[in-house]
N, C-alpha and C positions, 0 to 999 in steps of 0.2 A: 531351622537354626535355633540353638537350645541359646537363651537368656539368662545369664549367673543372675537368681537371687538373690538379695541381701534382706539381712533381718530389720523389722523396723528400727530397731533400736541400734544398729546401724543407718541405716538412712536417717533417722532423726540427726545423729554424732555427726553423720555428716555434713547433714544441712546446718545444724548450727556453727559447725567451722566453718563453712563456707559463709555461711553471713559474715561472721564474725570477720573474717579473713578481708571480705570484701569491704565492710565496713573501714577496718582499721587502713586497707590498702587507700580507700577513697578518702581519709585523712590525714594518711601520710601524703598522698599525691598531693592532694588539696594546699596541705603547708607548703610542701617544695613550690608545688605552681604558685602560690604567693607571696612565696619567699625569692621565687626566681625574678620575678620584673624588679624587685630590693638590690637583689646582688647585679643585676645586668646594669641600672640605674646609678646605681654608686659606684661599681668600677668602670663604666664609660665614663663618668665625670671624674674619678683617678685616676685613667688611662691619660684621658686629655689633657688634663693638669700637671701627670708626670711627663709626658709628650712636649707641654711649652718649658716645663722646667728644664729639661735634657736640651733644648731646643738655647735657649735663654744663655745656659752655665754651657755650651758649646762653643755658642759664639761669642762668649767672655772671652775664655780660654784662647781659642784661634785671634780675638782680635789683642790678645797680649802679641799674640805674632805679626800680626799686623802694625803694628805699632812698634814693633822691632826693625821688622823691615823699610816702614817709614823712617827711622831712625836710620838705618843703616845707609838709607838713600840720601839722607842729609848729608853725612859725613863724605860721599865720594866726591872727587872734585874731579875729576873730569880728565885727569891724566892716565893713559891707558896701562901704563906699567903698576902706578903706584894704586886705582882699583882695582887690577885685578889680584894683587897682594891683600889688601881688605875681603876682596869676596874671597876669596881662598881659605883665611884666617875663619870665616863664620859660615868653613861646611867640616863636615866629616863627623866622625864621631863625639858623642855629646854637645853636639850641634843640635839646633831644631832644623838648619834647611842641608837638605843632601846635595842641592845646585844652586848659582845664583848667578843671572846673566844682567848684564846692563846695558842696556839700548837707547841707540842715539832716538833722537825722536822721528827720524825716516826709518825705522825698524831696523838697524845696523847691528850689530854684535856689537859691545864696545869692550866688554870687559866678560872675564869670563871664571868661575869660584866652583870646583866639580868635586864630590869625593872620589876617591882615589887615584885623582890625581892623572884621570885618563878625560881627554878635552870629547864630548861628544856636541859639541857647537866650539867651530873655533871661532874667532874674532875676526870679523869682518862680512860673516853671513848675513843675510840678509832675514830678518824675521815679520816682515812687513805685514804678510797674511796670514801671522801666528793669531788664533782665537782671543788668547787673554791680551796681547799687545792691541788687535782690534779692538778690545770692550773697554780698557781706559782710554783710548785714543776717542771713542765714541762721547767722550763727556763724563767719564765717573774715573774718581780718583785710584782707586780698588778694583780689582776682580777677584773672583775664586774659578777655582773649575776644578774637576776631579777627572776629567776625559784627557786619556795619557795624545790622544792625536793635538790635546790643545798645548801641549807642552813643549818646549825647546827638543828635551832629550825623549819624550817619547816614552818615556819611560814608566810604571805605575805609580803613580804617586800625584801628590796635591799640589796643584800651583797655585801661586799669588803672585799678582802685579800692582806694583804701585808707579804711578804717574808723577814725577818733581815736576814743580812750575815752569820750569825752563823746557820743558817738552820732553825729558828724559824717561826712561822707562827704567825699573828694577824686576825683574820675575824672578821669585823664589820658588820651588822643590822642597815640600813635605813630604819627606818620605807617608805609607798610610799607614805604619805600625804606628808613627805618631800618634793619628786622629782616632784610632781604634784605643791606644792606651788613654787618650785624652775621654772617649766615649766611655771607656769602662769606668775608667773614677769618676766621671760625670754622674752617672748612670747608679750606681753601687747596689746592696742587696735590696732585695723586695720592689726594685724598679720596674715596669712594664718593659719590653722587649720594644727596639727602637731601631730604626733603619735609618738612616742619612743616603738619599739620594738624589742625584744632580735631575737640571730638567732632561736629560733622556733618557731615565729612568734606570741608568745604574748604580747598584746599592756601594758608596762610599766605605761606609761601616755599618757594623752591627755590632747589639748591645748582647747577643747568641755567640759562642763559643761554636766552632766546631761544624758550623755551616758555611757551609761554598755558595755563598748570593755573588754571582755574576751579574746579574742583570731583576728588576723585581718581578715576581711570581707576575702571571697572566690575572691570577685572582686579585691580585691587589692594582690593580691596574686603573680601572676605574679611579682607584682614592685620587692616584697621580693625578689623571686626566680631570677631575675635579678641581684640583688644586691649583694646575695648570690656567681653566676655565675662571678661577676665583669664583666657585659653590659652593654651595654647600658638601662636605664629605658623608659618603655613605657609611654607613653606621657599624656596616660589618663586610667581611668579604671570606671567601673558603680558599685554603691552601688543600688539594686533596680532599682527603674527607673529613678535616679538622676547619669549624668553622670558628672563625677569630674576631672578637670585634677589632673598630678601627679608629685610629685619632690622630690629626695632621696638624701640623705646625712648621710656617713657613720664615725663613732668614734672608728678609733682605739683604740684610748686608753680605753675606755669603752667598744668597742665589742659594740655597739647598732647601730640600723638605725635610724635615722630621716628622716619619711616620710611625706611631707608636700600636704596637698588637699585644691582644688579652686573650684567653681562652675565654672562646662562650659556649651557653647550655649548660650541658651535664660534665665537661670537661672542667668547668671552672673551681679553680680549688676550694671555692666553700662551700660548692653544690657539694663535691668530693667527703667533706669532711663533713656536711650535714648525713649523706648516706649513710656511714656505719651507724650512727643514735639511732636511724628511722627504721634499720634494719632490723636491731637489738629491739626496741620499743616493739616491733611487729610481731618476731620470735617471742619475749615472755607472753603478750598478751594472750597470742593461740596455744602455747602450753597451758593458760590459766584456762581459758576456754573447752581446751581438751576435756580437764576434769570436770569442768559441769556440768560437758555435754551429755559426758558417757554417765552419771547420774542423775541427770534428767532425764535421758532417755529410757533407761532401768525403770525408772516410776512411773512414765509414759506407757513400757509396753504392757505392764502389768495388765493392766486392766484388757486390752487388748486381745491378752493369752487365754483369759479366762472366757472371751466371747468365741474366742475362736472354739476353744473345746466345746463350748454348748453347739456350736453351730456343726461342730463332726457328730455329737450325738442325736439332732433332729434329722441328720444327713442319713445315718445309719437306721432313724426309725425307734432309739433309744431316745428320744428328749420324754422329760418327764415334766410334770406340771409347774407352774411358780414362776416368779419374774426373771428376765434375763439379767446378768450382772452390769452394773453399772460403775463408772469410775471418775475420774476427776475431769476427762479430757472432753468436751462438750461433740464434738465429732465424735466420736468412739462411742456417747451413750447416743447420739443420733442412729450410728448406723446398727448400737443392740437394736433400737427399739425397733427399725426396720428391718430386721432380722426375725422380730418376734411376731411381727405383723406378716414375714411371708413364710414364716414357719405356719402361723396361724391360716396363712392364704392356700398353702402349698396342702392341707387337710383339707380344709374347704374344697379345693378343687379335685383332690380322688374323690372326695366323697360327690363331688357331681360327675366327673367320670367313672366311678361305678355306677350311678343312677343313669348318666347316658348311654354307655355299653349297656345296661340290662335294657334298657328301653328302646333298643333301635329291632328294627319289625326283621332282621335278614338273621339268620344266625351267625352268630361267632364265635370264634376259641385263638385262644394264643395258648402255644406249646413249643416247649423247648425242644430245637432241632438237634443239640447235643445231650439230649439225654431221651433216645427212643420214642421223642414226639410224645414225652411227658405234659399231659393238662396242666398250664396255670392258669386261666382263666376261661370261663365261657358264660353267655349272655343268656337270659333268660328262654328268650326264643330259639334259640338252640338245646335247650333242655327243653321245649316243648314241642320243637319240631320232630326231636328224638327219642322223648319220652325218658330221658332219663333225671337226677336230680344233681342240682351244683355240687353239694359235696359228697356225691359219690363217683364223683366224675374225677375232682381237683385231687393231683398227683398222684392220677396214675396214668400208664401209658395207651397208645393208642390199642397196643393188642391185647392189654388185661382189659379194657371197656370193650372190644370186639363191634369195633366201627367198621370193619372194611370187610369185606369177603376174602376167602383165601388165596393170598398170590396178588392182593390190588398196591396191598403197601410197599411192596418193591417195587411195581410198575411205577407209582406215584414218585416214588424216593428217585428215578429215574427222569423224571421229567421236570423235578426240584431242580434244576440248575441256575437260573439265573435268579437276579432280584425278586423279581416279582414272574407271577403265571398264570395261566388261566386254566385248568380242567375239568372235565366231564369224568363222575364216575357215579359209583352205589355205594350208599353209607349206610348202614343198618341201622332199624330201630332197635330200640332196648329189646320189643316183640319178636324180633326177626325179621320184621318186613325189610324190602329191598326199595330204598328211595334213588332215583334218578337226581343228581346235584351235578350243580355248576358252581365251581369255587375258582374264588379268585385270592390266590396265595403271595404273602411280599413278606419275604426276608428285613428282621429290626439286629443290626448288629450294633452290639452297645461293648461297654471294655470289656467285663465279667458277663456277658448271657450274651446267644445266641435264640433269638425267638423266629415262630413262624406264625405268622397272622392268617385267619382263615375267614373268608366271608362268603356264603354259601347260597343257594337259592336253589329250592322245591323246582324240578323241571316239569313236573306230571302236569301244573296248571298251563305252564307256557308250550307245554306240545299241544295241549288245545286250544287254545289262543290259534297256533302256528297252519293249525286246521282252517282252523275258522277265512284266515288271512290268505292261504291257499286259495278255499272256494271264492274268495270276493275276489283275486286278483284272475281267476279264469273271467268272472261275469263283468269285468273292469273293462277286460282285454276285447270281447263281445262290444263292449258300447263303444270302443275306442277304433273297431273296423268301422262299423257306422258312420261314426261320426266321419271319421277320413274317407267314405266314401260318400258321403253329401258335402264336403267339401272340394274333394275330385270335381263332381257333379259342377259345383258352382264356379269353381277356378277355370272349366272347359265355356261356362258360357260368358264370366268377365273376358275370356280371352279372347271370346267372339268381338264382344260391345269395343273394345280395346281397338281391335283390326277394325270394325266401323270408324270409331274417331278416327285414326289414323289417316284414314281416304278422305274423310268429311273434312281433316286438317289439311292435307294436301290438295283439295280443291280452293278450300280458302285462300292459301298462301299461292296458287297460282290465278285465281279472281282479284287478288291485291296485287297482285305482277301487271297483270293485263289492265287493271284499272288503274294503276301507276303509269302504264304505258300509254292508254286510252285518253286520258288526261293529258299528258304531256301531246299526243296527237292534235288532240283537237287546239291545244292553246299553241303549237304551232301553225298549224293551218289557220286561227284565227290572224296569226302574227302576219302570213303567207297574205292573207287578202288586204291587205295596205302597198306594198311594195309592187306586186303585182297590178290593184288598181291604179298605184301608178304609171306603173311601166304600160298600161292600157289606154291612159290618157293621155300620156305622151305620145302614143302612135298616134291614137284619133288626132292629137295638134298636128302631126307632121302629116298625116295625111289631107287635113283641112286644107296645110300652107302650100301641099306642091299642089292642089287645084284650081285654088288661088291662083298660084305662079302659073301656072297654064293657060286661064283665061285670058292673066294680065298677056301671055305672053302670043293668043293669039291677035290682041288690039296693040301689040309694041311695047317691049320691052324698055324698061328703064333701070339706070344705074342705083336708084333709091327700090326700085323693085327688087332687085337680085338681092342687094345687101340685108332689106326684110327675111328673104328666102332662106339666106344663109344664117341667120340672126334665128331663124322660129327652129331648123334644121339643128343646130346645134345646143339651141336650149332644149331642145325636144329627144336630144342623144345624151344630152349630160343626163336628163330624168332619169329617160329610161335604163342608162347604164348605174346611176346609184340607186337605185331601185332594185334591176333585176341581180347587182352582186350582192344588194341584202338579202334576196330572195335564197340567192344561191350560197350564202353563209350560212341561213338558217336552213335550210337544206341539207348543206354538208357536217352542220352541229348534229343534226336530228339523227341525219342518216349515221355520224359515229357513234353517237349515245344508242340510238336503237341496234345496234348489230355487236358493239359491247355487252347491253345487257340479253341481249338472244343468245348470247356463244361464253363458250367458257374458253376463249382464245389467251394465250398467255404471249404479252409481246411487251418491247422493250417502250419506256414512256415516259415524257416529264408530267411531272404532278402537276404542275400548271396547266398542262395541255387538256388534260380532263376536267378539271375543274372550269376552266374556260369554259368549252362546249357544254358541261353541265349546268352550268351555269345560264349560256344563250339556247340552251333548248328550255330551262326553265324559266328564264327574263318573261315571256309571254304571257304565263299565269300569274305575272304582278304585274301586266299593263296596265291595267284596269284596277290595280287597285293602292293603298297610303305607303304600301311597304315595300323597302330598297334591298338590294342585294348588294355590298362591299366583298371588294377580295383582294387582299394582299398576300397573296399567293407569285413569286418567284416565274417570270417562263422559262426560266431553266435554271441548271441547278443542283434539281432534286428529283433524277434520274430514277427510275424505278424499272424494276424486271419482276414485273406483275400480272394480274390480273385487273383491268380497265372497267371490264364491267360488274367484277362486284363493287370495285370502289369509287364510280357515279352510282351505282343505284343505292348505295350506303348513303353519298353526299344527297342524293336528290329526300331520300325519304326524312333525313335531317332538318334539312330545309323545310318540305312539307308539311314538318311534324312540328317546326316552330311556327310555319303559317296559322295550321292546323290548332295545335293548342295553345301556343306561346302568346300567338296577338290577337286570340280566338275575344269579341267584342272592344277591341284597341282600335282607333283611329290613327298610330301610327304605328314603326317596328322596324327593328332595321337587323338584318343578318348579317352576318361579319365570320368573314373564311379567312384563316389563318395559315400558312406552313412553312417547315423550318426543319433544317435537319437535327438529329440528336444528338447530344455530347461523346458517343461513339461511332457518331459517320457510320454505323449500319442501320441506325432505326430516323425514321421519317415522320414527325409530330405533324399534325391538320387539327386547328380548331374551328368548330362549327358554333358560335355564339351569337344570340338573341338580346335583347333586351326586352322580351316578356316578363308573363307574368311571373315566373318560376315553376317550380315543382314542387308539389307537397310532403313535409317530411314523411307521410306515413306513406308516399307512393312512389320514394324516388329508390327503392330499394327494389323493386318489382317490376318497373319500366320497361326491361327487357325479357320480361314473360309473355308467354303470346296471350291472346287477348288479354290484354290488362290494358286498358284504356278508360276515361274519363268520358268519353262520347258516344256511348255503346245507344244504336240508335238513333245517331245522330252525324250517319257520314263514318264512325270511327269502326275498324275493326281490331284493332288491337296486334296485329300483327305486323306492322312496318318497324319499329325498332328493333322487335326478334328476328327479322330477317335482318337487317344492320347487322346486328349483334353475331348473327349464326355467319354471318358474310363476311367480316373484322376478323375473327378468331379462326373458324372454319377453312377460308378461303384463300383469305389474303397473311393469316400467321401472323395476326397482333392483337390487340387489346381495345376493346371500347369502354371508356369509362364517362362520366356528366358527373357536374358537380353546379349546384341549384340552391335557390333560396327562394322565398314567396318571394314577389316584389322586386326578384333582383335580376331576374333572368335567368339564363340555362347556359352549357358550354358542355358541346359532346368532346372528348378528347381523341381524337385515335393515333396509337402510336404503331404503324404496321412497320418489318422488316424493309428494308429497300431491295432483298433479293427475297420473297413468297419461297414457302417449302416447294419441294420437289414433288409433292404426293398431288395427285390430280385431281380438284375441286369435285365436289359430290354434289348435286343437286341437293339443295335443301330439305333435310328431313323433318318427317311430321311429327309434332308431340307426340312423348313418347307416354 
């Protein structure tokens, strides 16, 4: 996108208008906005004041009519022919009333005075629920109204009623051209604009020519309902999109409002006529401005023009010696004097870019690609890789120096295609020798020149380098069979050692089965010889007593005999039978728990049921010693379609493993089995919790490694929790987790499935 220029001295002309412009605008506005709170201030306190004036000289006017009417009410005496000759005589033209009815004090028609002469209430109607007979009858001598429903005849126009002492009534009919000529000479020139309207807010009169007010705007509405309230009135209201201020003034004696309206803002006539001065005041000042600007600017750019010319000749390569020009504008000689510092910079720096180019170790050359690969520059090391000299080189082309063999510079001009390239060729000495080069070529497109940049490298060194790196990567490749075959070698005999552990780990973990098992044997069969010696001493009693009974019964029988007999007989059946069904509980505990943990039998089961028997197969090995087994464990419930024996020998090594190390030197300890279904009724929660010692942070991360134990040596083999753990996840399709603190105790968690996977338990595998 092209950007129109402009000259400084245009853009100066224009900045300075624009100040100027915005200047003069920010104190023109300035005045008006503080001239404006002046004029809204003084003509709301003349609106208002001509508002109670109009308001005041109205109700003059009107109560000369009332006071007419009074008058006229005096003089009727009460005969019906001879008032309604009187009210006839004071209507029609150049009259003030257009009707005039007399009413008894029961609301009657009494007498009746109409223009022209046509009766529209005749004599004898009844006006009893007429508005204006109601509001003197109510206790006030007078009324007004301007609502034609509150009139005899209906008609538009203004009524008046006045009340004589004797209870009588007179209602008069003001025509409204009356009250409108009576409002306009009220009112006269340079008056605020003024409404007269009744409380239901239709406009009476107006001090406006030429407007149809039926009823008052929506916008002035509020003022009413204010005035209505006895409020204060709001200050202003909008007709449309003209806002008006507002001023109310209320006639008791008439019941009417006078509400008087002003133009505000910019609409009000002195804003109006302040405008054209501020407008005129605006226009000379920026004509004055104009002239300045455009010769201030002229002597601004001067100096300007004259840096710029220096600045095209050091551009060009023509600056000559001496100071840069300077001028009146303090910017202007700032940016000579950085001008002359980077003219001075921009020397400095070819001359270290000729010093750098001649000094870099590769050769180079820049040559113009439109002008037959014409020399403009080349670096020192390229005149000695070549043998040839810089200025018999600089401008000439590539084939009066006779760099290339014949038929190479087409090939090359051929392979020139893109930005940059890379190729192999033969470049000739000055001598004729034929040098092997690797150049690396990149196209400089600038406005006016087309260059090619050339950086080149001697190949003859790096094909023997290439040699070199040939022969080391054969005798690389030699140590690198080697090496991969005494690795071979040792990978075949970890593999062996690997299969030993393996077998060595499956013996263990079937010696920790069997001595799991073995344990549990013996501390049942210890449980077995209590029950049973009892059930043995029971017989021996019963066998005592029926001998007894036998002797006695060969010397005569007696009634105190027999009831002993029956008395030893039955205590000796009660023993033996609580005896031998302990014997045969623990029996049928042992005999479940052991044919669970020998079988990988999958059958349907409540968790409590196993827990139980797990429970009384291991009660035995705590008979004998401080610590209790709790279980709030559910007998039903929590239904499972499992595997039984991996999860008793998960609970039992649990247990064992808090005996084991949780109350390992504790005089007391207590175990606590917990289960509960899970907030999705398909997983089944069991907690296993100690009151040991705890677990140590740096071993509660390892627990379920096999050998990792704390007792190595001492009873422990480290492998009951990894078979837990490989049993939980493995077996049963859930999760073992513990969570421990020194001092605080242990809590294994497991949350296994309530239906076990489908895929068929695998014996437990050995570290791998």
């Amino acid at each position: 996108m092209t950007v129109r220029a402009w000259r400084l001295r245009t853009h100066l002309s224009a900045l300075l208008l624009a100040t100027m412009a915005l200047a003069l605008a920010i104190v023109v506005v300035s005045g008006l906005l503080w001239r404006l709170p002046q004029f809204e201030r003084d003509s709301q306190r003349q609106l208002r004041q001509q508002t109670r004036d109009v308001a005041a000289r109205i109700e003059l006017l009107l109560g000369a009519r009332q006071a007419r009417l009074a008058l006229l009410a005096g003089v009727l005496g009460g005969e019906a022919s001879g008032d309604e000759a009187v009210l006839q005589a004071q209507v029609g033209p150049g009259q003030d009333f257009q009707a005039l009815y007399l009413l008894s004090a029961q609301g009657v028609v009494r007498a009746v005075g109409e223009a022209g002469g046509t009766a529209m209430v005749a004599p004898g109607r009844s006006l009893a629920a007429n508005a204006l007979f109601a509001a003197v009858r109510g206790g006030r001598n007078t009324a007004w109204s301007g609502d034609p429903t509150a009139l005899p005849s209906g008609a538009a126009s203004v009524g008046l009623a006045y009340r004589r002492s004797d209870g009588m009534v007179l209602i008069g009919e003001l025509p409204l051209a009356l009250l409108h000529e009576v409002l306009q000479a009220v009112a006269g020139h340079g008056t605020a604009e003024v409404w007269v309207v009744d409380h239901a807010g239709t406009i009476l009169a107006d001090t406006e020519q030429g407007r149809d007010w039926a009823q008052l705007p929506p916008g002035a509405m509020p003022v009413l309902q204010a005035m209505r309230a006895g409020q204060a009135v709001p200050g202003g209201f909008a007709i449309g999109t003209q806002q008006l201020w507002a001023a109310a003034a209320e006639s008791e004696r008439l019941g009417w409002f006078f509400i008087g309206r002003a133009p505000a803002g910019w609409d009000h006539p002195a804003v109006r006529e302040l405008l054209p001065y501020g407008v005129a005041v605006f226009g000379a000042c920026l004509a004055l401005g104009l002239l300045i600007a455009a010769a201030w600017a002229r002597r601004m750019g001067r100096s300007l023009h004259e840096i710029l010319a220096r600045a095209a000749q050091t551009t060009a390569g023509q600056a000559g010696g001496g100071a840069w020009p300077r001028g009146s504008v303090a910017e202007f000689n700032a940016i000579s004097s950085d001008l002359e510092g980077l003219a001075a910079a921009l020397q400095e720096r070819q001359q270290k870019f000729r010093a750098i180019f001649n000094a870099l170790p590769v050769p180079m050359a820049v040559t113009d690609a439109d002008d037959d690969g014409r020399a403009l520059n080349v670096n020192e090391a390229w005149c000695r890789v070549l043998g040839h000299r810089r200025e018999d080189v600089l401008g000439r082309t590539e084939t009066e120096i006779g760099l290339f063999p014949p038929g190479q510079r087409a090939w090359m001009l051929e392979q020139l295609r893109g930005d940059s390239t890379t190729l192999e060729f033969q470049m000739l000495r000055k001598d004729g020798q034929a040098l092997p080069m690797r150049s690396s070529c990149r196209r400089v497109r600038l406005p006016h020149a087309h260059w090619l940049v050339w950086a080149s490298v001697d190949m003859g060194a790096l094909r023997s380098v290439e040699r070199e790196l040939r022969e080391l990567n054969q005798q690389l490749e030699q140590r690198v069979d080697r090496r991969t075959q005494a690795l071979a070698d040792a990978n075949t005999q970890l593999a062996r050692q690997v299969q030993q552990l393996r077998l060595v780990q499956d013996g263990l973990v079937h010696s920790e089965k069997m001595a799991a098992l073995g344990a549990l044997v013996a501390g049942v069969a210890h449980e077995l010889n209590t029950p049973l010696g009892n059930g043995v001493m029971a017989a021996s009693a019963l066998g005592d007593a029926v001998r007894h009974f036998r002797g006695l019964a060969q010397a005569g029988l007696r009634r105190a005999d027999l009831q002993q007999l029956t008395e030893a007989v039955a205590q000796g059946v009660d023993i033996a039978q609580r005896n031998l069904r302990r014997a045969a509980d623990l029996v049928q505990s042992f005999k479940q728990v052991a044919v669970d943990q020998t079988s990988s039998q999958r059958r349907r089961f409540e968790l409590g049921e196993v827990v139980h028997e797990m429970v009384v197969s291991l009660r035995p090995s705590f008979h004998r010693t401080p610590y209790r087994i709790e279980v709030d464990v559910p007998e039903t419930g929590l239904l499972l379609d499992s595997y039984p024996g991996a999860l008793g020998q998960t609970i039992g090594n649990l247990i064992q493993n808090a005996v084991l190390h949780g109350f390992d030197g504790r005089a007391h300890g207590t175990v606590r089995i917990a289960a509960g279904r899970g907030t999705d009724d398909a997983t089944v929660w069991l907690h296993v919790q100690d009151d040991g010692k705890g677990i140590a942070p740096e071993h509660i991360d390892r627990i379920f490694e096999p050998f990792m134990t704390t007792r190595m040596g001492r009873g422990g083999t480290g492998l009951g929790l990894h078979i837990s753990y490989n049993a939980v996840v493995n077996v049963l399709g859930g999760t073992l987790t513990v969570q421990s603190a020194p001092g605080q105790g242990s809590c294994f968690v497991l949350r296994i499935p309530s239906e076990a996977p489908l895929s068929v338990p695998q014996p437990l595998e050995p570290l791998a």
